[in-house]
N, C-alpha and C positions, 0 to 999 in steps of 0.2 A: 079651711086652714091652709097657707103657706109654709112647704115643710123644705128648708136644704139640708137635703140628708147627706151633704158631703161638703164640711169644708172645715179650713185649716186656718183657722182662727189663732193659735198657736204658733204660727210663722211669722216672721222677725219681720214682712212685711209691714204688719199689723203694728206694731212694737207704738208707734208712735199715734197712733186712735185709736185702737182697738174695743174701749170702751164707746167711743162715735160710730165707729163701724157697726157695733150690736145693738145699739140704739139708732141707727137709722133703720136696719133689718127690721125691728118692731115696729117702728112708725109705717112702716111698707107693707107690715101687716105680715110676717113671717113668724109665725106663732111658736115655731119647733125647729132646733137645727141639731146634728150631729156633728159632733169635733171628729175627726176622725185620725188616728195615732197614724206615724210613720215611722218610728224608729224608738225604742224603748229608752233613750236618753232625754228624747224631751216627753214621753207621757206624764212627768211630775205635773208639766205645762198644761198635758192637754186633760190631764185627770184635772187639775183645778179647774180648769175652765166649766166644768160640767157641777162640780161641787159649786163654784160659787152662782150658778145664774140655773134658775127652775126651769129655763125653757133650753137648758143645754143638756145634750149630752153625750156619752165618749163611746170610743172605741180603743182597742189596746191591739199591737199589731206592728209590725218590721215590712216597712215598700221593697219591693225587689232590690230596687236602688242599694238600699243600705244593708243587704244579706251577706252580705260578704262580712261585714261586724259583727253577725252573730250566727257564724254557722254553726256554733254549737248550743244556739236554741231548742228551749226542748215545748213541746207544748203543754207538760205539765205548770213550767215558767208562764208561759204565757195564761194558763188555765186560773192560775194563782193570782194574777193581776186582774183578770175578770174578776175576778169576785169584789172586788172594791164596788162601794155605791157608784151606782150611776155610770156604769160599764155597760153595753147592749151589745157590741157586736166584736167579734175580731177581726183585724185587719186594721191597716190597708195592707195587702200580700197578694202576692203572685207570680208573676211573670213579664221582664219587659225584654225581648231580643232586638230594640231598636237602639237602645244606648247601651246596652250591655258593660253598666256599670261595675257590677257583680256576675261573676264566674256561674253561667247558666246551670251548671249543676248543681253550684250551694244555691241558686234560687228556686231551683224543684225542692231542693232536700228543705229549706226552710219554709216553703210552699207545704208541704205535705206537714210540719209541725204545727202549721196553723192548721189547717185540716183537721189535723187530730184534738187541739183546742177547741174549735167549733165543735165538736165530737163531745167529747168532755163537759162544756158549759151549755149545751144547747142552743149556745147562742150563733145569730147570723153570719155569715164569714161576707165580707167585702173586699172584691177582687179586681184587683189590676191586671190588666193584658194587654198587651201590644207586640204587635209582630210574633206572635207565638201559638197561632190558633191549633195548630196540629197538637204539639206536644201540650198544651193548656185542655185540648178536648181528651189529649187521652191520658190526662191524670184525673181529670175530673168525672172521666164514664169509671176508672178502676177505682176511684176511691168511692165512687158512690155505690159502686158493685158491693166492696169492702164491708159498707157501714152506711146509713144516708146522712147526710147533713144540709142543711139550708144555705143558700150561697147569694149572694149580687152582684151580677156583673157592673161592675160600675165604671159611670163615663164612658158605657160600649161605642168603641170606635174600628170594632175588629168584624171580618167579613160575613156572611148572612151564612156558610156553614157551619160556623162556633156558634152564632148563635141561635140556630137551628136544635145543635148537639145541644147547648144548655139549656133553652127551654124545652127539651125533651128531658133531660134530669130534672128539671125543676126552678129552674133561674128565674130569679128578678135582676131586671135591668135598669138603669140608671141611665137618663138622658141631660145632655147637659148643655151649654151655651154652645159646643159646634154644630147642635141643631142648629142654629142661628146662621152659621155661617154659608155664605153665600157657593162654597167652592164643594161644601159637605151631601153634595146630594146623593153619593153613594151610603150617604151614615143613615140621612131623612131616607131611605127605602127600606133599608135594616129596620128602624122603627115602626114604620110599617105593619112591620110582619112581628110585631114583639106581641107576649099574650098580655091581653089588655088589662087581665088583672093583676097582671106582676111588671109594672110600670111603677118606678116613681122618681124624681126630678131632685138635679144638685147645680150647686154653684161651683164646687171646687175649687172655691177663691182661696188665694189670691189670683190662680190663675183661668186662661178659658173665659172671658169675661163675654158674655153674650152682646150681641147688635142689638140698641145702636153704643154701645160702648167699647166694642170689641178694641183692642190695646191697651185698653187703660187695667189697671189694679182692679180685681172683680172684687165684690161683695154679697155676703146672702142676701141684701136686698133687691139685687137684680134676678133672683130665681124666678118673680114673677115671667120677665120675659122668657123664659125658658118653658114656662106650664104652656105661655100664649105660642110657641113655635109648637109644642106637642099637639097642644090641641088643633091647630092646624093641622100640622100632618095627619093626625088622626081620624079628621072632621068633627071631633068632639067640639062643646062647647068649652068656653070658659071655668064655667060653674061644674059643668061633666068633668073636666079632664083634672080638677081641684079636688073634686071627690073619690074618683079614681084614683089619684095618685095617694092623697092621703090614707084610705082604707090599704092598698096595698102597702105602706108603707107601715104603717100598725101593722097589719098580719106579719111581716118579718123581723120587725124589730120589735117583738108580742112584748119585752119585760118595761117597754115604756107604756104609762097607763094613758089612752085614750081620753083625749078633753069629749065630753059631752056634743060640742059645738061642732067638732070634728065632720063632715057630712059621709055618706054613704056612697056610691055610685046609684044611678038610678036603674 
């Protein structure tokens, strides 16, 4: 099975196909996607998108970006909105010190609310990072000190030390079309060294759009080439690195039920 466990179907990109967009994805053979939330104003959007189609489904969650809007999130707030059908994970949260849209302090303090949501629901936390490897490694070693909770690095583009520190808590990581990219060979070494059974593969479209597309408007349809650059790096095969990705992909996102057809790693 083809899974894009990340993308933003819900962005105004989309506005104008977005019913063509999820119907090419299926013809492509992408059986499972994750919508994934970025700010609690459009989840009305991104919770419907999971209600109305059987192969979707959501996350609930505030991007760094938009922390500044809700620095007085609580994660009971957010714990309350998991519980709606067809909610799996929280996030998208974390950390971004490269745009520093939001005042780095309300992005820890709203950073640590999802924390304690994922806490609360048992569900997955999906995480944003960028240029923040230090302070990202060390809320992530003290909160797991704390309490343990399930996490994913997602879209890892951040150095081989963080991801060193999270896969020794426990991290699953997310590879995504700048594997593709020609100039990313410090990312394809990071991948490397990631644990093979907590790998699993997104589009993040609309953006990130994997080779040979790279520019254009991304779609879950193109996740394919993303599994084929993993499996590459990896020397997995095609059929390997589909299987892999998918069982790691069920094991943290456990409250979606596994299609039959779904395969194993060998």
């Amino acid at each position: 099975m083809l899974i894009d466990s990340h993308v933003n179907l819900h962005a105004p990109q989309f506005d104008a196909d977005r019913d063509a967009v999820i119907a090419r994805a299926r013809a492509a053979g992408v059986g499972l996607m994750l919508e994934i939330s970025d700010k609690l104003s459009t989840f009305e959007s991104t919770h419907g998108l999971a209600m109305a189609h059987a192969d979707i489904w959501c996350t609930v969650g505030v991007h760094p970006h938009e922390a500044k809007d809700y620095a007085d999130l609580t994660a009971g707030r957010l714990a309350e909105l998991a519980g709606r059908d067809r909610v799996v994970g929280i996030g998208e949260c974390g950390l971004d010190f490269h745009y520093d849209l939001s005042p780095r302090d309300t992005q820890a303090s709203v950073f640590r609310q999802h924390i304690g949501a994922a806490r609360l629901t048992g569900l997955p936390l999906v995480i944003h990072t960028r240029e923040a490897d230090d302070v990202m490694a060390g809320i992530l070693a003290e909160e797991q000190a704390e309490a343990p909770f399930r996490f994913l690095m997602h879209c890892y583009t951040s150095g081989p030390e963080l991801a060193e520190k999270a896969a020794e808590l426990g991290a699953w990581f997310s590879v995504s079309g700048i594997a593709t990219f020609k100039a990313a060979g410090d990312v394809r070494e990071v991948i490397r060294s990631m644990p093979a059974d907590r790998i699993i593969v997104e589009t993040d479209c609309p953006y990130l759009a994997p080779a040979p597309h790279r520019g254009r408007r991304n779609e879950p349809a193109w996740v394919g080439h993303v599994l084929d650059a993993l499996a590459d790096i990896r020397g997995w095969t095609r059929e390997e690195a589909e299987a892999r990705t998918s069982a790691a992909f069920f094991a943290l996102f456990d409250r979606i039920p596994r299609p039959p057809e779904s395969g194993r790693p060998a």
